[in-house]
C-alpha positions in Angstrom: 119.9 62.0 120.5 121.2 64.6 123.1 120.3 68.4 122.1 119.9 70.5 125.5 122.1 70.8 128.4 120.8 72.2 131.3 121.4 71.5 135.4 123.1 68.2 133.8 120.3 67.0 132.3 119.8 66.5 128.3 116.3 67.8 126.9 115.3 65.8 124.0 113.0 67.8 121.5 109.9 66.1 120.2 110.6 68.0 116.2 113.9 65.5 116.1 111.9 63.0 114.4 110.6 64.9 112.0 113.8 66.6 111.4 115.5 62.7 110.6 112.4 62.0 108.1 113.0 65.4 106.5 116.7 65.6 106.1 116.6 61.5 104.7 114.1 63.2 102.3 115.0 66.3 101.0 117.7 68.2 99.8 117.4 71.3 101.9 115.9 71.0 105.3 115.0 74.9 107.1 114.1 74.8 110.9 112.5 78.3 111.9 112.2 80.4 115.2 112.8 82.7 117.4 115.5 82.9 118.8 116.9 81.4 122.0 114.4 78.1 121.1 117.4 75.8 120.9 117.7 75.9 117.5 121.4 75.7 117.1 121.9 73.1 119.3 119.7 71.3 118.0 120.9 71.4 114.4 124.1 70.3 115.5 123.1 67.5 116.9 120.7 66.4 114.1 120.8 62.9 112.6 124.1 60.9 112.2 126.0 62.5 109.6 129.1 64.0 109.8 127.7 67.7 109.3 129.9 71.2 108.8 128.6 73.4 111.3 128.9 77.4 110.0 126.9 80.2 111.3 126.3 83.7 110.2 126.8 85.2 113.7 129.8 84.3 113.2 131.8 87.7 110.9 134.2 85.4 109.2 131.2 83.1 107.8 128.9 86.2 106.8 132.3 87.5 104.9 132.7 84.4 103.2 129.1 83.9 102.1 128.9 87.5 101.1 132.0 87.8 99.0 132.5 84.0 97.5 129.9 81.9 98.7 131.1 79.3 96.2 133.8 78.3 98.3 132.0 77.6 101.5 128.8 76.0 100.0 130.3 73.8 97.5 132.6 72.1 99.7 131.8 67.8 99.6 130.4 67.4 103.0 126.8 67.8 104.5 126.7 71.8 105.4 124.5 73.2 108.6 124.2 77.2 108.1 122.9 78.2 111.0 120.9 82.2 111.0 120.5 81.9 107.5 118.1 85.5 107.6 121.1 87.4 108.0 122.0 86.6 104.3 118.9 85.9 102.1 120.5 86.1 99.0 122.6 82.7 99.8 119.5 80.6 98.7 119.5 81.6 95.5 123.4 80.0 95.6 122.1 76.7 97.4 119.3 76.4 94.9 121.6 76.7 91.8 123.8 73.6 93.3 121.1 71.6 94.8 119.7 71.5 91.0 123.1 69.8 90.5 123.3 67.3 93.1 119.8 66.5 95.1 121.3 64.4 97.5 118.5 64.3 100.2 119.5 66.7 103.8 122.7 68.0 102.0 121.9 71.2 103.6 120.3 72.0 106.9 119.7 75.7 107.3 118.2 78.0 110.4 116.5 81.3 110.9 115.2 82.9 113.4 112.7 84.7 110.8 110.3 83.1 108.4 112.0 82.8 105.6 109.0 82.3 103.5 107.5 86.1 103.9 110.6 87.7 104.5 110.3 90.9 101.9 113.9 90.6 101.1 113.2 86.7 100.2 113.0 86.3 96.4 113.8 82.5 96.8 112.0 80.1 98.7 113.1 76.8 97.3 110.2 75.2 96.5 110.4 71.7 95.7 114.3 72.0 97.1 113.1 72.2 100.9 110.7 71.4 103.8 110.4 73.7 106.7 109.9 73.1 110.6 109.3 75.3 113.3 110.7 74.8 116.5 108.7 76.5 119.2 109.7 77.1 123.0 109.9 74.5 125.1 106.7 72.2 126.1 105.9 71.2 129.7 106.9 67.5 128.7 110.0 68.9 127.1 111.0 70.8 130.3 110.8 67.3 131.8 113.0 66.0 130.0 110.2 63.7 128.0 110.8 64.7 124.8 107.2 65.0 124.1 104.5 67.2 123.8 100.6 66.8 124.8 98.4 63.7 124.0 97.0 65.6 120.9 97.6 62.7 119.0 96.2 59.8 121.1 93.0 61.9 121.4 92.8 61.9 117.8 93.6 59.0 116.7 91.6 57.2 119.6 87.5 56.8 119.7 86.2 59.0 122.6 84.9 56.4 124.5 88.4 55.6 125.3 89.7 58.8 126.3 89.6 58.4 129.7 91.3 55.1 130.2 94.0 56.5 127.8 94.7 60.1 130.0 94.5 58.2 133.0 96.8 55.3 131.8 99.1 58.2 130.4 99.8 59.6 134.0 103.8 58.7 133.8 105.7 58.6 136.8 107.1 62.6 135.9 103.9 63.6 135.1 102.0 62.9 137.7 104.8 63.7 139.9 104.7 67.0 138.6 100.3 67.4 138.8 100.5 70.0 142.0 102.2 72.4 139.7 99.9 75.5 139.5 99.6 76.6 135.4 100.9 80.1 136.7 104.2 78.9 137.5 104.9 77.2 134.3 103.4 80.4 132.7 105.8 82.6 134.6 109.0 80.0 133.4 107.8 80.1 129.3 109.4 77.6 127.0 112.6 79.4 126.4 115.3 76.9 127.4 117.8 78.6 129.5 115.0 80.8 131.8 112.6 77.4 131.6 115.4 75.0 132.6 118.4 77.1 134.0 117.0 80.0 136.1 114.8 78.9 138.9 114.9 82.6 140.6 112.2 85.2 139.1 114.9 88.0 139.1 117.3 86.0 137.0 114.6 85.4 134.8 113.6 89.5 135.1 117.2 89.7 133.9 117.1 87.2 130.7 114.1 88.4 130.0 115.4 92.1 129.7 118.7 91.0 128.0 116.1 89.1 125.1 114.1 92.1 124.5 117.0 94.7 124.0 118.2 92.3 121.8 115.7 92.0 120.0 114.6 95.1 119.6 118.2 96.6 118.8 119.6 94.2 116.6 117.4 91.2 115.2 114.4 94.0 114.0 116.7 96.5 112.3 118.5 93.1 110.6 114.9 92.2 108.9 112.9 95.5 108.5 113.8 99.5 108.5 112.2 100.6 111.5 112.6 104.6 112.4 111.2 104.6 115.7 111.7 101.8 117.9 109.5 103.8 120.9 107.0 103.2 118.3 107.7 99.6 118.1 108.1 98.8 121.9 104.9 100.9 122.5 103.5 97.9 120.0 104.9 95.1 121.9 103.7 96.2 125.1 99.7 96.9 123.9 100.1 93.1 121.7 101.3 91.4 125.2 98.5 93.5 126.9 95.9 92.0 124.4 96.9 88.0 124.6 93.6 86.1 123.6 91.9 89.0 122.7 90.2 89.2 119.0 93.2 91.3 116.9 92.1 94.7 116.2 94.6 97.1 114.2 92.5 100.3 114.9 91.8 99.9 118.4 95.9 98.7 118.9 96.3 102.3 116.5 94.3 104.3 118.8 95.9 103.3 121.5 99.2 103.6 120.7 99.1 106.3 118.4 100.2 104.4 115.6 98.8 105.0 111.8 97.0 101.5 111.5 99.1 100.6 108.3 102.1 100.9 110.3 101.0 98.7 113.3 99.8 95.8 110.7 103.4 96.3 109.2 104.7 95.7 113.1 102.3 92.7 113.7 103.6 91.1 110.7 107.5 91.9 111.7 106.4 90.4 114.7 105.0 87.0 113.5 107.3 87.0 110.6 110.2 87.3 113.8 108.3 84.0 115.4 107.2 86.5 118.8 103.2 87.2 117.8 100.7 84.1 116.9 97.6 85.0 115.1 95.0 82.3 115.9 92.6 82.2 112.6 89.3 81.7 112.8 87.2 78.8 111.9 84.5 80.2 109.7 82.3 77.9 107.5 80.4 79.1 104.3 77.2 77.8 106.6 76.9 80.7 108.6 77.2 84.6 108.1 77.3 85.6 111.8 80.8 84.6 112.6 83.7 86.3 113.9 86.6 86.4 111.0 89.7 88.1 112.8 92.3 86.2 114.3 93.0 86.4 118.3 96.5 87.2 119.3 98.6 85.2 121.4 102.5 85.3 122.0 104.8 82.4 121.3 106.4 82.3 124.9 104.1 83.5 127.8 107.3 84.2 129.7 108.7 87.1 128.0 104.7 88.0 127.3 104.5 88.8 130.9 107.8 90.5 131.7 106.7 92.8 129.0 103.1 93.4 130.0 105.0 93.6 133.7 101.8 91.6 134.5 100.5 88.1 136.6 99.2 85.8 135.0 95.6 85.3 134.2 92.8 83.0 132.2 93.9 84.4 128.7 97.9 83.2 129.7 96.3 79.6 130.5 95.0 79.3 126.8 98.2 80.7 125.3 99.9 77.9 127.9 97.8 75.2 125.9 98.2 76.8 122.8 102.0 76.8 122.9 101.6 73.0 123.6 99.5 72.4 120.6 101.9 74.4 118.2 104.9 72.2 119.5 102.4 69.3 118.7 101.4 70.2 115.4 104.9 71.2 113.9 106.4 68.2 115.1 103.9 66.0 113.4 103.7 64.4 109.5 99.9 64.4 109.7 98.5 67.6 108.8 96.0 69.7 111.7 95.1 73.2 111.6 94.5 75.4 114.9 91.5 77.7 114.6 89.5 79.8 117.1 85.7 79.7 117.0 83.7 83.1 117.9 80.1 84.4 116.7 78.9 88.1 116.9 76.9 87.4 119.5 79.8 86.4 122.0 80.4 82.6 121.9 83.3 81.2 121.8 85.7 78.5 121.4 89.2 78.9 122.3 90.9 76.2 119.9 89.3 74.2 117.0 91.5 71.5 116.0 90.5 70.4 112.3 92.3 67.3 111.8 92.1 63.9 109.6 89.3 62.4 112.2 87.1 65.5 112.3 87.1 68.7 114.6 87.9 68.8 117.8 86.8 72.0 119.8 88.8 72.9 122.9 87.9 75.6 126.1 90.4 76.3 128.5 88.7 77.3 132.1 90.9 78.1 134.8 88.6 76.8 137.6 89.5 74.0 139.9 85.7 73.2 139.7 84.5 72.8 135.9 80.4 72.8 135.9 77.6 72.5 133.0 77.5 76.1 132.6 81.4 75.8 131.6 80.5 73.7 128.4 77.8 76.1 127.0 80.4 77.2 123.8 81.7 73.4 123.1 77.7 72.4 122.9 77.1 75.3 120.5 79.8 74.4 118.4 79.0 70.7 118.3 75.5 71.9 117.1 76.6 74.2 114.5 79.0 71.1 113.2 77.0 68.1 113.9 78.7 65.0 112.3 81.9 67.2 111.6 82.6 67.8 115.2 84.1 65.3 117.5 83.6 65.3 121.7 85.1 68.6 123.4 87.8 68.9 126.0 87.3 71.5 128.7 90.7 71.6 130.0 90.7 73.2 133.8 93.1 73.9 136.7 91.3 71.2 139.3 92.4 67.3 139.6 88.8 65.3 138.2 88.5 63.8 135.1 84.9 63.8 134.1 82.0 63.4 131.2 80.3 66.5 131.9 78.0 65.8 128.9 77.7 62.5 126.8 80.0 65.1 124.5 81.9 67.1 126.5 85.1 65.8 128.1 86.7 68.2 131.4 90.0 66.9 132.2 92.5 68.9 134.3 95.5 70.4 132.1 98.0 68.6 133.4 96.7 65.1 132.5 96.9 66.7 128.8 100.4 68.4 128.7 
C-alpha cells in the first residue's frame, strides 16, 4: 500500500495494518493527530475498498454536514470524513445509522484532536468505533521501512537472545544509515514534508513557522475559546523549554504569569491537539516515596526546537526514543503502557514499558561511551521489581553492543530504531 510521496519515494506507515484489522472489524474506524502526520493521505489510501473521500476543510462539505447531513452520510458507499473535529455534532448522525447497518469500516473518520476529551464531544461511539493515533514519522518510516523500533522482538524474545537478534536486525538501510548523529534526526522531527521534503534548516525554519501560526491562529480557536493567544504562545514556549522535565503547573504559572488553572486548561488543549505528551509515572502501591507527576515531552522534537529556538540536548534524545515507542505502541494489537519511573530522592528511569511479558525499564544516555555508573537507575528499578522486571536497555549515542550487567543491556540507538 502506497501512502507518502516524497523525493519520489513512497513512505509506508507501520499503523496500516492495524488500520486493515480495524476497518474489517468495526463499523466506525477514527485515526487521530496532529496535523501534517499524513493522516489524509493515509486514509485515502486505506484498505481496498472503493472509499468516498470528503473533508471538512473543504466549505462545501462543512455546509452539507451542517445543514443536511443526511444526504452526504447516508449515501451506499464506504465514506472517509476526513477533520472530523471541525463538526462534532456529526457523530451523533453516524451513530444513529451505524445502529441501522453495522457493516464493519463503513466509516473511516480523522481528526487532528482527540475526539474522546474534546469538551464539545457528547458522543464517542462506544462500541460503534476503535481509535488509532498516528504519530510523526519514525526513523524506519523516514526510510522508507515501514516500521518502527524492535520493541516488539525485545519483548517477545528471552534476553539471552537479544543480542543475536539486534545484531541480525542491522538491515542493509539501517546500518547504512548508523553514522547518523541523534541530533540530526532530532532537528528533522517526524513531520513528513520537513522529515522527508526539506533537507535545508531554513526551509524547515520556514515550515516550521508556517505550522505554528497555523496552529495557533486557526486549529486552537476551532477547539477551545482562548482570549489571549500571547498567553498561549508564552505556554508553548516554557512546555518546549521543559521537554523531560517532571510537569509542574505552578512553576510553568510562575513563570509565565499564568493563573495555574488556566495553564492546566492549555496543557490539556495541548495534548488534547496531539502537540504535548505527558509521560505517567509508574507508581506501585509497594512504595510511598515515588514521584507521581508526569514528565512532559512534545510529539515532534522538530517543531519543539524551532519553538524553544534551541540545539538539541540529552532530554531531546529521550523524546527521539520516545516518539519511536509511541509509533510502536499505537500501531500494535497487544496492549503496552509507557510510564516514567522517578523517587524523591532523585532516581530515575526514563521509560518503563509494562507489557504482556513483564516490565521493561529503559535509560537513554547520550554518551558514545556507556559505563557501570550509567546503569545505577535500571539496577534500582530491577530491585524494587524483582520477578516483575525484565533486563534494561541503556540506549546510547556510541557503536558497542554490550552486557554491562548480567541485567543490563547498552546498545547504541540506532541498532533499536
Amino acid at each position: 500500500m502506497i501512502i507518502i510521496h516524497a523525493m519520489n519515494k513512497y513512505h509506508k506507515r507501520i499503523v496500516e495494518g492495524a488500520l486493515t484489522q480495524h476497518l474489517n472489524t468495526m463499523p466506525v474506524v477514527v485515526v487521530l493527530g496532529a496535523r501534517q502526520t499524513g493522516k489524509s493521505t493515509l486514509v485515502q489510501f486505506a484498505e481496498d475498498q472503493e472509499r468516498r473521500y470528503e473533508t471538512l476543510d473543504d466549505p462545501a462539505t462543512l455546509s452539507v454536514l451542517t445543514e443536511q447531513p443526511l444526504d452526504l452520510l447516508s449515501i451506499e458507499q464506504y465514506l472517509t470524513l476526513d477533520e472530523v473535529q471541525r463538526l462534532p455534532q456529526v457523530l451523533l448522525d453516524i451513530k444513529r445509522l451505524v445502529d441501522q447497518d453495522r457493516n464493519h469500516g463503513r466509516y473511516l473518520l480523522t481528526g487532528s484532536a482527540n475526539l474522546l476529551v474534546m469538551r464539545d464531544v457528547s458522543e464517542s461511539l462506544a462500541g460503534r468505533a476503535s481509535y488509532l493515533t498516528l504519530w510523526p514519522m519514525s526513523r524506519r518510516e523516514q526510510l522508507g521501512l515501514g516500521t518502527c523500533g524492535m520493541w516488539d522482538e525485545l519483548v517477545s524474545n528471552r534476553e539471552k537472545d537479544w543480542v543475536d537478534l539486534i545484531i541480525e536486525e542491522s538491515i542493509d538501510e539501517i546500518a547504512a544509515d548508523n553514522n547518523q548523529d541523534w541530533r540530526t534526526l532530532v532537528k528533522r522531527g517526524g513531520y513528513p514534508i520537513p522529515a522527508l521534503e526539506l533537507e535545508d534548516e531554513g526551509k524547515r525554519s520556514i515550515w516550521f513557522d508556517g505550522y505554528v501560526r497555523t496552529y495557533l491562529e486557526r486549529d486552537v480557536l476551532q477547539l477551545a475559546n482562548i482570549s489571549n493567544l500571547i498567553d498561549f504562545r508564552r505556554l508553548i514556549l516554557m512546555a518546549c523549554q521543559r521537554i523531560g522535565q517532571v510537569v509542574n503547573q505552578t512553576e510553568l504559572g510562575r513563570s509565565t504569569s499564568i493563573p495555574q488553572p488556566t495553564v492546566n486548561r492549555y496543557l490539556n488543549l495541548l495534548e488534547t491537539s496531539y502537540q504535548l505528551v505527558r509521560v505517567p509515572a509508574y507508581v506501585s502501591k509497594r512504595s510511598k516515596r515515588l514521584i507521581k507527576s508526569p514528565k512532559l515531552y512534545w510529539s515532534d522534537t522538530g517543531l519543539a526546537l524551532h519553538m524553544a529556538g534551541a540545539e538539541p540536548t540529552g532530554a531531546h534524545f529521550e523524546n527521539l526514543i520516545l516518539g519511536d515507542l509511541l509509533v510502536w505502541r499505537d500501531s500494535s494489537l497487544a496492549r503496552c503502557d509507557i510510564f516514567h519511573w522517578r523517587t524523591t530522592d532523585g532516581i530515575e528511569v526514563d521509560f518503563v514499558l509494562e507489557t504482556s511479558s513483564g516490565l521493561i525499564p529503559i535509560e537513554v544516555k547520550a554518551t558514545t561511551n556507556p559505563r557501570l555508573r550509567d546503569t545505577t537507575s535500571l539496577r534500582a528499578f530491577q530491585r524494587e521489581y524483582e520477578g516483575a522486571s525484565r533486563a534494561g536497555l541503556l540506549l546510547h549515542s556510541g557503536s558497542e553492543t554490550t552486557w554491562l550487567t548480567n541485567n543490563v543491556l547498552a546498545v547504541p540507538w540506532w541498532r533499536i530504531l
